[in-house]
C-alpha positions in Angstrom: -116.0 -56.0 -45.8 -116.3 -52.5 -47.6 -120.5 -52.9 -46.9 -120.1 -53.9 -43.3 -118.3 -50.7 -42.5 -120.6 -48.3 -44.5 -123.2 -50.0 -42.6 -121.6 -49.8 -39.4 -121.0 -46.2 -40.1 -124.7 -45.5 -41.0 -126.0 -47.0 -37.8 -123.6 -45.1 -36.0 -125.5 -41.8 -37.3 -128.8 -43.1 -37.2 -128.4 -43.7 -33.1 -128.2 -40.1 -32.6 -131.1 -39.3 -34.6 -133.3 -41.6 -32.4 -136.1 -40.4 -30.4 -138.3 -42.2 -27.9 -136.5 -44.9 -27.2 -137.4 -47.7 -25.0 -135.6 -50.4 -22.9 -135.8 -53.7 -21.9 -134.6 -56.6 -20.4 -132.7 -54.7 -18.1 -131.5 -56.3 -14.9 -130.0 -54.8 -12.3 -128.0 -58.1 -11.2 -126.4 -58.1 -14.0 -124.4 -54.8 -13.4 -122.4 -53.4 -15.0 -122.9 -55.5 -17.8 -126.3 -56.0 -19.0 -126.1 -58.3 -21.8 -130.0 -58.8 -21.8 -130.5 -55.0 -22.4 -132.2 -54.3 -25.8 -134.0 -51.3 -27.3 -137.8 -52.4 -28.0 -138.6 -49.6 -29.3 -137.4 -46.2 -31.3 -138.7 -43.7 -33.9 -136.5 -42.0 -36.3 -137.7 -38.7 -37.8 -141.3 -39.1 -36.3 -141.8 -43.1 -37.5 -141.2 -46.1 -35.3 -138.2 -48.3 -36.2 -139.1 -51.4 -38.0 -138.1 -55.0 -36.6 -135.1 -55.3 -39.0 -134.1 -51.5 -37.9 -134.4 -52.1 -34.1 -132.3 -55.4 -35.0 -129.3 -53.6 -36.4 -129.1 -50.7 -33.3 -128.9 -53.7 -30.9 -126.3 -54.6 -32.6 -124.4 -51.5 -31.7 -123.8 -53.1 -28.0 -122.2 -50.1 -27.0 -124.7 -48.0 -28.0 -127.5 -50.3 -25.8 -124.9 -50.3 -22.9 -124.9 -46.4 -22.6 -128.6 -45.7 -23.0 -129.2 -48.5 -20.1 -125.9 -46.9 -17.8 -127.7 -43.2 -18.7 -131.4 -44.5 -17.6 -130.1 -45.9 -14.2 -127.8 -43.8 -13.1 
């Protein structure tokens, strides 16, 4: 348990360090959820994010909720 939330906690700074990122699988029908929303791509500090990376930010489902509400509206 005591992992999970360091980790939690470190991906909760690392979204606000991202740069570039990119969107898919958005679908407007699916308002206002959009469960199918996922970032495909990021860089941190100037390098792309890795698979496993980009894995753990869609995690952060809120996080992926608000970039997709902030690039349609």
């Amino acid at each position: 348990m005591k992992n999970e939330m360091k980790n939690e906690t470190n991906i909760k700074i690392l979204v606000h360090q991202l740069n570039n990122v990119e969107l898919e699988g958005i679908n407007l029908k699916d308002a206002p959820d959009f469960v199918d929303a996922f970032v495909s791509y990021a860089e941190l500090k100037g390098r792309p994010l890795t698979d496993e990376e980009l894995d753990e930010v869609n995690a952060c489902s809120d996080y992926v909720h608000a970039l997709v509400e902030e690039s349609i509206y």
